[in-house]
C-alpha positions in Angstrom: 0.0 0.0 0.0 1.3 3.3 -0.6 0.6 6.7 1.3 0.2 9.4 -1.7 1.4 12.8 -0.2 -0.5 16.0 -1.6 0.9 19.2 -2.1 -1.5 22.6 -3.0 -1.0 25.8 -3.6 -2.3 28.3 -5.6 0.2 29.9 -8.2 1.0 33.7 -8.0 2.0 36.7 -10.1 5.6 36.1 -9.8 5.3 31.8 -11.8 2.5 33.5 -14.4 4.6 32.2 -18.0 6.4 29.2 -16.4 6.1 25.7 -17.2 4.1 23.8 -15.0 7.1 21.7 -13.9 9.0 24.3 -12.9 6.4 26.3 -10.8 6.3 22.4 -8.6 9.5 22.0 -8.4 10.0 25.6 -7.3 7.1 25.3 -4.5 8.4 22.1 -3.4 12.5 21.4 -4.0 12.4 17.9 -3.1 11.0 17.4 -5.9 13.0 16.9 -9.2 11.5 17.5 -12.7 11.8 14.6 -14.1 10.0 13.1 -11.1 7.3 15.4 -11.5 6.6 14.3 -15.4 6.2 11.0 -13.9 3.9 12.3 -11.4 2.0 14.1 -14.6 2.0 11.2 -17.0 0.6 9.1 -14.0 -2.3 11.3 -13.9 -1.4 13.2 -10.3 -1.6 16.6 -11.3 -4.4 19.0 -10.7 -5.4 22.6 -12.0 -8.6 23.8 -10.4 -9.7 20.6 -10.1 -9.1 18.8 -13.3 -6.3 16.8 -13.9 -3.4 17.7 -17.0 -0.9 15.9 -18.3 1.2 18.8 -20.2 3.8 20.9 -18.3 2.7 23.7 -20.0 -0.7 25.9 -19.6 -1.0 29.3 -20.8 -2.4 30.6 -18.0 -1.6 29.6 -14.3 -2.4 32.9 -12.3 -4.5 32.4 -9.8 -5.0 28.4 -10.4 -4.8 26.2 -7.5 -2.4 23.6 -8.3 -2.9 19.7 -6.6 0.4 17.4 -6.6 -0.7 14.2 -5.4 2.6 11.7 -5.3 4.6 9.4 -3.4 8.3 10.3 -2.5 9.1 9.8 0.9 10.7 12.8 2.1 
């Protein structure tokens, strides 16, 4: 059995234009990128409530961003 762990926030001015990717791994440093396409290709990624699968969304501002995964810290 494994415990998923679940990161939120909600993205601000200062990410609006980044990749996806990069606005996680900035929030939480633990995490690498290439971890994090793992995390989006296994469907653990949502904006607002519905889940993506692409690192890069035009618009971000505002969005509350879900990270549900399972690194052990």
């Amino acid at each position: 059995m494994s415990d998923k762990r679940v990161l939120s926030f909600t993205v601000e001015l200062a990410d609006e234009g980044e990749r996806l990717d990069k606005v996680i791994c900035s929030v939480a440093p633990e995490l690498s990128r290439s971890f994090v396409q793992k995390v989006f290709d296994d469907g653990g990624v949502t904006v607002n409530g519905k889940f993506y699968r692409v690192c890069h969304i035009n618009s971000l501002l505002n969005k509350i961003i879900c990270v549900k995964h399972n690194l052990r810290i």
